[in-house]
BAMAR-84771 format. One line per 4 residues: number of its first residue (from 1); for each residue x, y, z of C-alpha. Coordinates in Angstrom, 1 decimal. Example, Ala and Ser with C-alpha at 12.3 -4.5 7.8 and 13.67 -1.06 7.14 Angstrom:
1 = 12.3:-4.5:7.8 | 13.7:-1.1:7.1
//
This chain:
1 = 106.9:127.4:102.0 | 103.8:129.9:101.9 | 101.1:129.6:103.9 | 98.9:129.6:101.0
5 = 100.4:126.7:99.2 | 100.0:124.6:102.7 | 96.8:125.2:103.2 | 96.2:124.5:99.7
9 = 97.8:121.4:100.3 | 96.4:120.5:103.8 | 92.5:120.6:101.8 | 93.6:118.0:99.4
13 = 95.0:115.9:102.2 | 91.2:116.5:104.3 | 88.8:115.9:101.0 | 90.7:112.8:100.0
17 = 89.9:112.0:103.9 | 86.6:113.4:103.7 | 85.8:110.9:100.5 | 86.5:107.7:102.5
21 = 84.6:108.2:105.4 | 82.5:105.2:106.2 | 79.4:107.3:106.7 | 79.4:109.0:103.2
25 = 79.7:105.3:101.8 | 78.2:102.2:103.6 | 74.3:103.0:103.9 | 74.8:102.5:99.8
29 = 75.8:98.3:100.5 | 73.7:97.8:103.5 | 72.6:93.5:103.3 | 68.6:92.9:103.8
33 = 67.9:91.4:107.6 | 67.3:87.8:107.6 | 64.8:85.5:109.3 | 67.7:84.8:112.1
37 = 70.4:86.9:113.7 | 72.8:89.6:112.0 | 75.7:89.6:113.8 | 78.2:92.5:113.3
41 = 82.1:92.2:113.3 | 85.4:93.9:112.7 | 88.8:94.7:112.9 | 90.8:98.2:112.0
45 = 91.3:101.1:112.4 | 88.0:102.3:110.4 | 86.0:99.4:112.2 | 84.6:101.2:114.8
49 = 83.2:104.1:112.7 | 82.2:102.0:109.9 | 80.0:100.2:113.0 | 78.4:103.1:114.0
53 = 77.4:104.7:110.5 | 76.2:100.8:109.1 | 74.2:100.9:112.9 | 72.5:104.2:112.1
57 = 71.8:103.3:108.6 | 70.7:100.2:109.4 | 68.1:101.4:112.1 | 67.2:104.6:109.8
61 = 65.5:101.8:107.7 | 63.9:99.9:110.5 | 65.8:96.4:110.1 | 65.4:95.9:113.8
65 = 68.1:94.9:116.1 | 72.0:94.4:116.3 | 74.8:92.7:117.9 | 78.8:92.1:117.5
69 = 81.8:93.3:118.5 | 84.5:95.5:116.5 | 88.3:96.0:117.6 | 89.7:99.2:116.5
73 = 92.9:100.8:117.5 | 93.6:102.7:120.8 | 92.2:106.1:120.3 | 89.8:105.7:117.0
77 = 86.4:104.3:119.0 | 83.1:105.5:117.8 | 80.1:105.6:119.9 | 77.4:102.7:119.1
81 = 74.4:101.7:120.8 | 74.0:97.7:119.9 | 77.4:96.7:118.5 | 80.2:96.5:121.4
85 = 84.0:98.4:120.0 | 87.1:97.3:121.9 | 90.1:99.5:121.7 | 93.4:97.7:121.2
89 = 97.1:98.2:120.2 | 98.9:98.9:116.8 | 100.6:98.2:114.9 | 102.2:95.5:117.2
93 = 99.4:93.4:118.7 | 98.3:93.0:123.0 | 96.2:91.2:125.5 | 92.9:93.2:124.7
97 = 93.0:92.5:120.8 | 94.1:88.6:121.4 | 90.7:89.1:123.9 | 88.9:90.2:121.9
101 = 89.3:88.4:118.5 | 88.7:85.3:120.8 | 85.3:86.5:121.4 | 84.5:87.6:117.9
105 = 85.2:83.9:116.8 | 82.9:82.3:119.7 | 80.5:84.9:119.0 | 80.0:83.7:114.9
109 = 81.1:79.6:115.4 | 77.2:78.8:116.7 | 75.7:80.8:113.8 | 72.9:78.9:111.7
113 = 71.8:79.2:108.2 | 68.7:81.3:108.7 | 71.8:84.3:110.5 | 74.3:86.2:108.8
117 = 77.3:88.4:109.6 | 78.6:91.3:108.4 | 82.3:91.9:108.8 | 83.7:95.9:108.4
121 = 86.9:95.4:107.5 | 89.9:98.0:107.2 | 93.5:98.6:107.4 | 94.8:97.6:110.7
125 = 92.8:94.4:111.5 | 95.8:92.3:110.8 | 97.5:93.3:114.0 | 94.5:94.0:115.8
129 = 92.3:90.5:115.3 | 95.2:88.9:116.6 | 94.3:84.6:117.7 | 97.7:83.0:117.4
133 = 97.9:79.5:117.6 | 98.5:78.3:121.5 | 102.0:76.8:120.5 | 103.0:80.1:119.6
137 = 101.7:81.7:121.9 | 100.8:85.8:122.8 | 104.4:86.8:123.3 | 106.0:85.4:120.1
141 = 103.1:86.3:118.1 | 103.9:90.2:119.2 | 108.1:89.3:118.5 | 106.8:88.4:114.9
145 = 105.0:91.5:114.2 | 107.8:93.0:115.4 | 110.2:91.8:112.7 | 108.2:91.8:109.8
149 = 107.4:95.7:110.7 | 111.1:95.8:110.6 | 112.2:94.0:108.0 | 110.9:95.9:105.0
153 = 108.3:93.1:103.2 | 105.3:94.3:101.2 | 102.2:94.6:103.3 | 101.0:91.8:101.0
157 = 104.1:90.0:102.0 | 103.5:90.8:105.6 | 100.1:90.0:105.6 | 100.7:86.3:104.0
161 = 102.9:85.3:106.6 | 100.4:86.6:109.2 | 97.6:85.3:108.0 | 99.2:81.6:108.1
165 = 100.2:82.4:112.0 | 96.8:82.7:113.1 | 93.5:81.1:113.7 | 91.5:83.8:112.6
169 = 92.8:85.2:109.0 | 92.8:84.2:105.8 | 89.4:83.1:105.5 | 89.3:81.2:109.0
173 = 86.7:83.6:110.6 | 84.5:83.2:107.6 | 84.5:79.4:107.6 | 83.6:79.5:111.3
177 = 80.5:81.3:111.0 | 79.5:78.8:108.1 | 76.2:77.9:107.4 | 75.7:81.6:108.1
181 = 75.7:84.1:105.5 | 79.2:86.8:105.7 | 79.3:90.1:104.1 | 82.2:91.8:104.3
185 = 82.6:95.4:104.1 | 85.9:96.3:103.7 | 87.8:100.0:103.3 | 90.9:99.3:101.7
189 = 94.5:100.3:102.4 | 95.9:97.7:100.2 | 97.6:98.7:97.1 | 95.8:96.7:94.3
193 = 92.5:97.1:96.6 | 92.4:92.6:96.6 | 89.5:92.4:99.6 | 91.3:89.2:100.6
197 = 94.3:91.0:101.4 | 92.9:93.8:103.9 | 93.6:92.6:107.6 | 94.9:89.6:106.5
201 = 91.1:88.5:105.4 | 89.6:87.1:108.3 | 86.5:86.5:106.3 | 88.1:86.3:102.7
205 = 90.6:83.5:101.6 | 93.2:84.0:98.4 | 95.6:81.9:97.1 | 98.7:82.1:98.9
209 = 100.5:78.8:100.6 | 102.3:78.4:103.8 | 105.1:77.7:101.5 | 104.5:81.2:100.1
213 = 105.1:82.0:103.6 | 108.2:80.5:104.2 | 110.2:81.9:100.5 | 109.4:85.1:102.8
217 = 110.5:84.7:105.8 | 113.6:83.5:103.8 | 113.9:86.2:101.3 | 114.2:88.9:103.8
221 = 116.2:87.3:106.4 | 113.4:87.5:109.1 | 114.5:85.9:112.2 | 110.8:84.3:114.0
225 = 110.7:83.0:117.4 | 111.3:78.9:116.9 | 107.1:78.1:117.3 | 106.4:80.6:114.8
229 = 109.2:78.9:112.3 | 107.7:75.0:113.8 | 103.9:75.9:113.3 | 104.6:77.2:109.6
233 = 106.6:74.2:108.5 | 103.6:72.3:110.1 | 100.4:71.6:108.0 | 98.3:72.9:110.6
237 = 99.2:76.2:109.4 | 97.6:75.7:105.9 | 95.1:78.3:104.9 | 91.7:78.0:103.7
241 = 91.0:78.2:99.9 | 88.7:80.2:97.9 | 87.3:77.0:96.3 | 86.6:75.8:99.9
245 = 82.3:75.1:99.5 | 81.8:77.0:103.1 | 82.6:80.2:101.4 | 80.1:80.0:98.6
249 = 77.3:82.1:99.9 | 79.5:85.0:101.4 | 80.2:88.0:99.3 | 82.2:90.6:99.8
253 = 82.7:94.5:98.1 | 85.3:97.5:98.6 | 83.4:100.0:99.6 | 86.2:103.0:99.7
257 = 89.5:102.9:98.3 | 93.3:105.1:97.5 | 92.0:105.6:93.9 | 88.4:107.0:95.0
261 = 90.3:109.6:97.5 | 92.7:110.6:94.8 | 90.0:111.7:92.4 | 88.5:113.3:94.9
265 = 91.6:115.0:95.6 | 92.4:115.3:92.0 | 88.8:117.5:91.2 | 89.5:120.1:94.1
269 = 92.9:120.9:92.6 | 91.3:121.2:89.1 | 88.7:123.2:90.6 | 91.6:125.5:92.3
273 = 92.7:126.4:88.9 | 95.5:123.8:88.2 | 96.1:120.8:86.2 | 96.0:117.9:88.1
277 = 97.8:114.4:87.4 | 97.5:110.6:89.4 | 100.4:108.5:89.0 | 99.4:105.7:90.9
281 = 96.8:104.7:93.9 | 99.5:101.5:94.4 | 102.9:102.7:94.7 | 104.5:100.4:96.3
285 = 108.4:100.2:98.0 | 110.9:101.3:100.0 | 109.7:104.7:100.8 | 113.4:106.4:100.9
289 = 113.4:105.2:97.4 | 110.0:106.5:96.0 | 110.6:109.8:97.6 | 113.8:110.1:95.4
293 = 112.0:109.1:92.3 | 109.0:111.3:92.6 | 111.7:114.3:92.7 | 113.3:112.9:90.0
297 = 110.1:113.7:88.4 | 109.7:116.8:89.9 | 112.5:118.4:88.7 | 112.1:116.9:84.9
301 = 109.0:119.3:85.3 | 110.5:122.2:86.5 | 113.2:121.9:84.7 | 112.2:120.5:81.4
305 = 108.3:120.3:81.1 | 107.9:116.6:81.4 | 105.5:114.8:81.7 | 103.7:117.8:82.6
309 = 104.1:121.2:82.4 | 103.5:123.6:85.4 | 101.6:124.5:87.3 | 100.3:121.6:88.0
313 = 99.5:119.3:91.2 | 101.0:115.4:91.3 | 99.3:112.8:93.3 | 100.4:109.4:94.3
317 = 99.0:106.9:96.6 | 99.4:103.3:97.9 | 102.2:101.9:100.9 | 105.6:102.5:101.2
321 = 108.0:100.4:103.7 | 110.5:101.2:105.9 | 113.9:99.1:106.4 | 114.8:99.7:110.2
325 = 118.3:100.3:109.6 | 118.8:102.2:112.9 | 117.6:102.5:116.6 | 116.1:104.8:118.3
329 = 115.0:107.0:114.9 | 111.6:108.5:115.1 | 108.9:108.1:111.9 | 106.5:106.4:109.5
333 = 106.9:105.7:106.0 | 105.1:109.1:105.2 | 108.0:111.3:106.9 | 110.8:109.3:105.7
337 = 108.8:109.4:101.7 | 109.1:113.3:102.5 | 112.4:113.5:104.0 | 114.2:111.6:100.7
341 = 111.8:113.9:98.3 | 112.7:117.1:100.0 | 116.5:115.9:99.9 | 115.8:115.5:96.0
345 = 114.1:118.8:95.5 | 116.6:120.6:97.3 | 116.9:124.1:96.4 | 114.1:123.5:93.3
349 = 112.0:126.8:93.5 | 108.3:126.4:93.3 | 107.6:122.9:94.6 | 105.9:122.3:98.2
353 = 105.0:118.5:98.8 | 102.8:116.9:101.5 | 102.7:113.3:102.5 | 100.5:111.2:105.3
357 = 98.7:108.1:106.1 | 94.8:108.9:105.9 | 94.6:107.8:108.9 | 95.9:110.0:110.9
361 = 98.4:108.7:112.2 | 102.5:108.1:110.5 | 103.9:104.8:111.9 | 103.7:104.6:115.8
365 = 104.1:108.6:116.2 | 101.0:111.7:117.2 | 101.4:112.8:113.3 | 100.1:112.2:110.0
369 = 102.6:113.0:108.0 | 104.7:116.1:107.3 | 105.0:119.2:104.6 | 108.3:120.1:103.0
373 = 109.8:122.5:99.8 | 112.6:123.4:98.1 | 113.8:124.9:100.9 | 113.7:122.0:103.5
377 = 116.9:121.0:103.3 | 118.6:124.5:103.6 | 117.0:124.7:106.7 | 117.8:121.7:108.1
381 = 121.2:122.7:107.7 | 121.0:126.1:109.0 | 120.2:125.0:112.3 | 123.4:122.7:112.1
385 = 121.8:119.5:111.4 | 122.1:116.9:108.4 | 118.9:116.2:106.7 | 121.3:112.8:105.2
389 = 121.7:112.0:108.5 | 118.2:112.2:109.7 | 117.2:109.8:106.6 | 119.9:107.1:107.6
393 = 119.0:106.9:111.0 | 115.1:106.5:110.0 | 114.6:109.8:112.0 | 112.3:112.0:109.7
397 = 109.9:112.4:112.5 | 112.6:114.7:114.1 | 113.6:116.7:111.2 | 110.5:117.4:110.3
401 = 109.6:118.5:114.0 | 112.8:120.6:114.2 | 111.5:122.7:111.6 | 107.6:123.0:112.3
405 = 106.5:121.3:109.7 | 104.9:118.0:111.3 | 101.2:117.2:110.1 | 99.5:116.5:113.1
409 = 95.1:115.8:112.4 | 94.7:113.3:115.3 | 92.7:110.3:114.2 | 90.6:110.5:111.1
413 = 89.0:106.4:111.5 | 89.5:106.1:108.4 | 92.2:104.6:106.3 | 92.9:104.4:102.4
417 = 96.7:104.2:102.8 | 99.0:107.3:102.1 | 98.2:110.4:100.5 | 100.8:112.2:98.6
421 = 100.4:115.5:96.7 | 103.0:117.7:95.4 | 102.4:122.0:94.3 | 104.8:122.8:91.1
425 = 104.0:126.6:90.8
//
């Protein structure tokens, strides 16, 4: 792998960043103040630097005060004068986010007509605005995040049977600030960019049924903690609806999305000299198996000219999963994408591929994703170790690490999902 072509690569990887950053976006969907109180709230990994760029372009134009509270993830606070950010874990849930989605829903419940609030939503609320029902309870609410991490469901799938385990998603936070106003602002990792699906939509209902819930936890086998399994066959666990009245004066818009930070990605590689091709911004499956098929498609263009002829760049977007098929194995659906591409591409000439999650961070590891060629594999083996291997034990983190080529950014608070571009030179 040259230089050249990884920092090539490493410039798409920080525009497509660079175009989903809340400050380039929000002051463009800022609400009017209102004769009462706007209360600010959110959950994500984004949250706390969407707060502070809506708080400075909300004062720039003189709108007066603010308040709220935000949860973001450990590590990705931003600095804000009026509106309070909480640092909590993820992806599997503790004490301080249970904390403090408690106080977000006191904070909105007393809200009257003449106050409105404005919810920043983004990728990672779900396990962060975590207010489990009491007869679950903290401990088996963390056990079930646990499994469904595991068990390799959708993030839509995931995020249905969440959202009808809490007291706070799918819609519930909306419906307790009613007769106040909610906007929600919401950055979306979600393949298909459905605003009701971010976070589990604490301030945004959709259609799906506890039932719905159920044909999933049975579909893949998931083994919940006996409350969980009791408070979903219950009716207490039913959901809110979008034709529920209480909703009717909210509104809600996307405000940065996969697709936005592919184009952008898309015109600096045009403006680099080389064709330039989206596949998707929702690619969606297991990522072992998406890895494979985007070589497939690689070597049809090296080897044939089809679909496109080289040089060119490929991008791709959207969320993988991850079957946990091992223990102990080190990585996030980015790595393990890369590790099953560079396993497909082996010994191709010309290709170099990079793959991470926008927001800076792969799964529960310090990187964002990796790099890999043609050559990957060779040297994988020359030091004596079986790139196979590494892929069945869900250990891409540590083949990628053995060979230097870890992407490591740190924290970008932002998130639009993974970011894939492949070099065919």
């Amino acid at each position: 792998m040259t230089a050249d072509n990884r920092a090539f690569l490493r410039h798409l990887y920080d525009v497509a960043v660079a175009a989903a950053d809340p400050a380039k976006v929000i002051g463009d969907h800022l609400p009017e103040p209102v004769k009462g109180r706007t209360v600010v709230v959110g959950a994500g990994k984004a949250s706390a630097a969407m707060a502070a760029s809506f708080e400075q372009a909300w004062k720039a134009r003189g709108y007066g005060r603010l308040e709220g509270i935000v949860v973001t993830r450990y590590g990705h606070a931003h600095a804000c004068e009026d509106i309070e950010i909480v640092e909590a874990a993820h992806p599997v849930p503790d004490e301080k986010g249970a904390a403090a989605a408690g106080r977000i829903f006191d904070l909105v419940k007393d809200l009257g007509p003449d106050d409105q609030v404005v919810a920043l939503i983004s990728g990672g609320g779900s396990s962060l605005l975590s207010l489990p029902p009491d007869v679950i309870g903290k401990e088996a609410k963390r056990a079930v995040n646990k499994v469904l991490l595991a068990s390799g469901a959708s993030i839509h799938e995931m995020n249905c049977v969440r959202k009808h385990l809490s007291l706070i998603k799918g819609g519930r936070l909306a419906r307790a600030a009613h007769p106040a106003r909610v906007i929600s602002l919401v950055l979306s990792d979600i393949p298909g960019d459905d605003p009701a699906l971010v976070a589990s939509g604490p301030t945004i209902p959709d259609g799906t049924t506890r039932a719905d819930a159920l044909a999933i936890v049975e579909r893949y086998r998931m083994e919940l903690p006996a409350a969980a399994m009791a408070w979903l066959n219950s009716a207490e666990a039913d959901a809110p609806k979008p034709t529920d009245p209480d909703f009717a004066g909210d509104r809600h818009v996307v405000i940065a999305a996969a697709q936005m930070s592919l184009e952008a990605a898309a015109e600096a590689a045009r403006a680099a000299g080389y064709a330039t091709h989206i596949l998707s911004d929702s690619i969606e499956g297991e990522a072992r198996d998406v890895g494979e098929v985007h070589g497939a498609i690689v070597k049809q263009v090296v080897a044939k000219g089809q679909p496109f002829a080289k040089p060119c760049v490929i991008l791709s977007g959207g969320e993988t999963t991850v079957t946990v098929r091992a223990k102990g194995g080190r990585g996030g659906r980015n790595a393990e994408f890369l590790l099953s591409f560079a396993i497909a591409v082996a010994n191709v000439p010309g290709v170099t591929a990079i793959a991470a999650d926008t927001d800076g961070i792969d799964g529960t590891e310090d990187n964002a994703g990796a790099f890999c060629d043609g050559e990957t594999s060779a040297r994988l083996l020359a030091q004596g170790t079986n790139p196979k291997a590494y892929l069945s034990n869900n250990d891409a983190y540590s083949a990628f690490q053995s060979v230097g080529d870890l992407l490591i950014t740190g924290p970008t608070r932002t998130n639009v999902n993974d970011f894939r571009a492949i070099l065919i030179t």
